[in-house]
N, C-alpha and C positions, 0 to 999 in steps of 0.2 A: 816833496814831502812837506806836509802843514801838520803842526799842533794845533787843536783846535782848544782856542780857549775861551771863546765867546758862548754866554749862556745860550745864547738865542742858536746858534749855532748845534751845538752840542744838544739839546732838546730839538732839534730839528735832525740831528743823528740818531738819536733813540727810537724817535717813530719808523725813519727809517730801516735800522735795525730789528724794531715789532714787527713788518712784516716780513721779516725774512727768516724770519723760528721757524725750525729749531737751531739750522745749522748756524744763526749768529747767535747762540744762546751766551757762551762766554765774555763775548766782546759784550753784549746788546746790558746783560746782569752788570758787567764794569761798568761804563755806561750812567744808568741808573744811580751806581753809587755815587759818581761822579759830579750826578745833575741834582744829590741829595743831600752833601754837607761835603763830600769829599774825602771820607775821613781819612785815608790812609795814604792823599797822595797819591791819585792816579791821572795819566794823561792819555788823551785818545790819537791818535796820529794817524792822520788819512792820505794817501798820496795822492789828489788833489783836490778841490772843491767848486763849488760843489756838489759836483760829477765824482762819486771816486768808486776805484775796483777795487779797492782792496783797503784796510781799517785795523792800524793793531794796538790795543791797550798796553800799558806797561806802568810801571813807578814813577816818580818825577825820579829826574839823574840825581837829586842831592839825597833822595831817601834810602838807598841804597847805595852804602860807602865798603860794606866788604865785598871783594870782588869772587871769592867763592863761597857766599850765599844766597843758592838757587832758590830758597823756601821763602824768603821777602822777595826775590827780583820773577816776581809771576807775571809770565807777557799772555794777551790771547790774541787770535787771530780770526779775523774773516776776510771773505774774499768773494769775486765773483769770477775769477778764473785763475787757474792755476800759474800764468804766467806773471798775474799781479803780485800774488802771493810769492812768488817767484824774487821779484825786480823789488817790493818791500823788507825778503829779509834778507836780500845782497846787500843794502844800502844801510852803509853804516853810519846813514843818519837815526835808523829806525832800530837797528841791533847794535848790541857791543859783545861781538864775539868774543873777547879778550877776557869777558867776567862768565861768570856760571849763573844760567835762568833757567827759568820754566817757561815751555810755549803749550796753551792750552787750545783745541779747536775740534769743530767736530763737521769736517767736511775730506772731500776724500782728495788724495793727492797732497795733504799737507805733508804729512810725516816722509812719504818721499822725497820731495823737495828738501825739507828739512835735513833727511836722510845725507843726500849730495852734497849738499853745502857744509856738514859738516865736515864729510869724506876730505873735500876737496882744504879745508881749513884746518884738518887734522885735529879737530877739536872730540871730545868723547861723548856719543851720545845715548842716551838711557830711552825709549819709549817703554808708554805703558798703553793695554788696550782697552780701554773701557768699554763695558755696554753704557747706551745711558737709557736714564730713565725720566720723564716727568709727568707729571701730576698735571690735569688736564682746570686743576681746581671749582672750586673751590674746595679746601679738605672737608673733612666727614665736620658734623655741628655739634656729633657728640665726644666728648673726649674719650680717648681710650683711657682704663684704667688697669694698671700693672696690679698683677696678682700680689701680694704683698703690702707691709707695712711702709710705705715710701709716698715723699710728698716731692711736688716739681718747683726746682728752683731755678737761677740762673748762677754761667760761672762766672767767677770773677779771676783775676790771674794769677792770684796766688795757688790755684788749682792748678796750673798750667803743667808743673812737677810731675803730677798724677798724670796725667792726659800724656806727656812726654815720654814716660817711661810704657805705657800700656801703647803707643804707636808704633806700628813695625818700621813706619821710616822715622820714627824717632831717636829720642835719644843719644841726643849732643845739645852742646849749647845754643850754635842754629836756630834745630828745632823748636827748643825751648823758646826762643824769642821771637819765633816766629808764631807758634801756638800762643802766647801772650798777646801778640799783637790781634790773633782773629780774634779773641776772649773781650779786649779791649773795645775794639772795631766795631764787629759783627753782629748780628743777631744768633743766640746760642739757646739752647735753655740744657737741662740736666734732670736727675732724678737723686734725691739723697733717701739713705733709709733712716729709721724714728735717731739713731743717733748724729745725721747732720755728715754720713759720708758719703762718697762719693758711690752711687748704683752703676746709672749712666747717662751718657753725653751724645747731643749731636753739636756740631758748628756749622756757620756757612764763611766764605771768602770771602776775599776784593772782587772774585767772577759774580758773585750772590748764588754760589754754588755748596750745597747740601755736601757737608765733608765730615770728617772723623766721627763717623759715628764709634760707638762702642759701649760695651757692656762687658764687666767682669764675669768672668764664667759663672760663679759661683750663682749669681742671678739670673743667667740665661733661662729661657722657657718657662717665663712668667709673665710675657708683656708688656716690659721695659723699653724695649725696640721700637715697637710699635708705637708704645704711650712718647716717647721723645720725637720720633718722625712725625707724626701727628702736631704736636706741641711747638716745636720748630717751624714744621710747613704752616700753621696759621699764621704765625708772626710773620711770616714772609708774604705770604698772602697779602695779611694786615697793611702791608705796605707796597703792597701793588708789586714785588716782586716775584717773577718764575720761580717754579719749583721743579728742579731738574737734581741731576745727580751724577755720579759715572760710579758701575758700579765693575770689579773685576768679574772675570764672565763663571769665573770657578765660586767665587762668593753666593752659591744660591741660598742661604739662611738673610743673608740681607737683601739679596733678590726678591723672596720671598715675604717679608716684610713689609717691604717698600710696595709691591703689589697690592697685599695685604691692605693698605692704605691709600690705594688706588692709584698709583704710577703706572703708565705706559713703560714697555721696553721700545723702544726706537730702531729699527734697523741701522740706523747711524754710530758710527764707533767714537766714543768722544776720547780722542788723544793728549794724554798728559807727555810731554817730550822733555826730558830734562839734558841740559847740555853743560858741561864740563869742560873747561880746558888742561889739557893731554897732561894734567900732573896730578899726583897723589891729594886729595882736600884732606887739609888738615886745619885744624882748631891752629 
């Protein structure tokens, strides 16, 4: 197992990562951040060079000091065969089963494999099944406009509160600090109405992946949605970044949206796998 931490390196992992979209989207978007300022502290680890089967992004070990917070410790993974994938997240140079992460990927046989090694470690694990979606770009040239009195802004983290409590996996301290941190990080933007509050929001990740979107009901079905997907995917664009997604397969209003603004749906399931160790999380 090798950390790669040479630029010339690491941008010769990127390309090869470009051609292997969709299913290296997570890793290939890490990646990108990586080879762009870095912001948040990510490392790329390949099991060997540079020849490798298998590549999993994660945090550097000193930026993640609580060991049951899965919302900062985001791993992703790619692979060229499942046995790679396999013999990478046995190797507890590349995992630390002992803390609580997230493993993100969107190839088949992950979550299996996952699945076992948990079993076998007694550890607790959460999957989630996402469709994904992306945008084959570049976005639409003209901006959508929300029916309504509202101008586009960007958030900062003192909104993070808001954002916190309207998340259904939010709503602990965690969360909070971990929505602070994409707010800080990321590329985001938002919608405010004439009085400067919050409409709605989209973020992206450390993956450079399209997350939390949302709209308070009250503004639904007015083309808020829209007007932020749109607003977001150009910034991302802007900066040579994929525009992808996972969206839940029962969520058709943001199905519908994201299409709306020209996302593919992918036959590929992008998996979010959250893993726990066998105790109660608590604050």
């Amino acid at each position: 197992m090798l950390i790669l931490t040479s630029p010339l390196k690491l941008q010769l992992l990127e390309g090869v990562l470009r051609r292997s979209l969709p299913q290296a989207l997570p890793v290939y978007g890490t990646v990108m951040h990586i080879n762009r300022g870095n912001p948040a502290q990510y490392e790329a680890v390949v099991d060997s060079w540079p020849e490798f089967k298998a590549v999993l992004t994660r945090p550097c070990k000193e930026v993640v000091k609580d060991k049951w917070d899965f919302y900062a410790n985001l791993h992703a993974m790619f692979y060229r065969d499942v046995d790679a994938c396999q013999a990478m997240l046995e190797n507890a140079d590349a995992i630390n089963w002992s803390k609580a992460f997230q493993l993100h990927g969107i190839q088949d046989g992950m979550y299996e494999v996952v699945r076992d090694i948990a079993e076998a470690r007694h550890v607790h694990l959460k999957p989630y099944f996402y469709q994904t979606l992306v945008h084959p770009g570049p976005p639409a040239s003209c901006q959508s406009r929300p029916r309504g009195d509202f101008h586009f802004g960007i958030l900062n983290p003192s909104h993070a509160a808001i954002l916190n409590e309207a998340w259904d996996f939010g709503g602990n301290n965690r969360s909070l600090r971990y929505l602070e941190s994409l707010i800080y990080y990321f590329p985001n933007t938002c919608l405010m109405n004439k009085d400067g509050q919050l409409v709605s929001w989209s973020l992206s990740d450390p993956l450079a992946c399209m997350t939390h979107g949302y709209t308070f009901p009250q503004y639904r079905g007015q083309g808020c949605v829209q007007a932020t997907i749109q607003s977001i995917s150009k910034k991302l664009y802007a900066s040579g970044f994929p525009l992808y997604c996972g969206v839940l397969p029962e969520n058709q209003p943001s199905k519908q949206a994201l299409k709306h603004q020209g996302f593919h749906i992918l036959p590929e399931i992008y998996y979010t796998i959250i893993v726990t160790p066998n105790l109660d999380l608590k604050e």
